[in-house]
N, C-alpha and C positions, 0 to 999 in steps of 0.2 A: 961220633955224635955231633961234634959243631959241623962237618960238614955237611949232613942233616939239615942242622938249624939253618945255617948260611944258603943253601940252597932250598927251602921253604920259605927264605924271607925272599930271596932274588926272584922266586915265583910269584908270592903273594903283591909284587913290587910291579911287576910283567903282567899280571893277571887284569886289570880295568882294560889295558890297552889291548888283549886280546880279541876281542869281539871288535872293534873298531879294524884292526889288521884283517880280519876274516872276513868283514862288510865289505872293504876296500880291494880282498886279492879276488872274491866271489865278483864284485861288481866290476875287476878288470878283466877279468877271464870270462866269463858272460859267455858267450857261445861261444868260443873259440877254443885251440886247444894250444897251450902254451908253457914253456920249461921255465925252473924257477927263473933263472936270470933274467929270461921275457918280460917277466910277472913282475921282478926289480926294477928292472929299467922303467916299465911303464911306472911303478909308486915314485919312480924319482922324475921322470916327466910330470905326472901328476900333481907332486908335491907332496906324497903320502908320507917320503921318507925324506931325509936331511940329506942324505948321501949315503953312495953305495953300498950296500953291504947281503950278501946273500944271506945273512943270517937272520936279516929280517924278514923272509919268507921262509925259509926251508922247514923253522919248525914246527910254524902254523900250517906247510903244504899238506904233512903228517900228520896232523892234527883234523883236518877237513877231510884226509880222506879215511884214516884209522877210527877218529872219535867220531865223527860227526855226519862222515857218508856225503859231503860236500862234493866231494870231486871223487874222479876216477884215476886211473893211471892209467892211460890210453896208448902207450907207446914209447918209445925212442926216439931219438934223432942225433946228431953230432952238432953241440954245443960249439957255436963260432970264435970261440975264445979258445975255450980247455982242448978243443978237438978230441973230446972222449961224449960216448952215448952218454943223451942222459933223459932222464924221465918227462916224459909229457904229459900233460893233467887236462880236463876238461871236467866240464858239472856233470854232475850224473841227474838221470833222468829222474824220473817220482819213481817209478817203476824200479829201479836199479837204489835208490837208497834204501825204499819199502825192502826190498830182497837185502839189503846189507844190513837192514838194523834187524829185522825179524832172522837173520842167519843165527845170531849170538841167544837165540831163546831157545834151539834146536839142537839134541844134548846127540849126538851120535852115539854107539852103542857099539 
């Protein structure tokens, strides 16, 4: 149960600064297609972020493309640091969020 509470407040705490993150990863990504640490680098070029930390994209990256139909998952590549695949993101089209948000209304049978 308190770790319930404690992670409801550590949300409710994160929650104003979410839409500000998601203006900022959307208006860096723009037409491009780029992997989280891309999308880092540039918020710390920017000045978005303090200093490095992939945790400040990665779970708003899920969040724009689970909740909200913001982005796509367009692919792979070998990450220049980890040297492991890793996921590459772009906006999705009107056309392609209209089909992601109208999916979840359509009950299969």
């Amino acid at each position: 149960m308190i770790t319930k509470q404690t992670r409801q407040l550590s949300f409710e705490y994160i929650k104003p600064k979410c839409p500000t993150k998601y203006m900022q990863i959307l208006e860096i990504i723009d037409n491009k297609e780029m992997t989280a640490r891309e999308i880092e680098n540039e918020m710390c070029a920017k000045k978005y972020s303090k200093y490095f930390d992939m945790n400040h994209v990665r779970p708003r990256l899920t969040e724009l493309v689970n909740e909200y139909y913001e982005l796509i998952e367009c692919g792979t590549k070998e990450d220049n640091v980890t040297h492991k695949e890793v996921t590459v993101y772009r906006r999705a089209t009107k056309t392609e969020k209209m089909m992601l948000e109208n999916a979840n209304h359509y009950t299969i049978d």
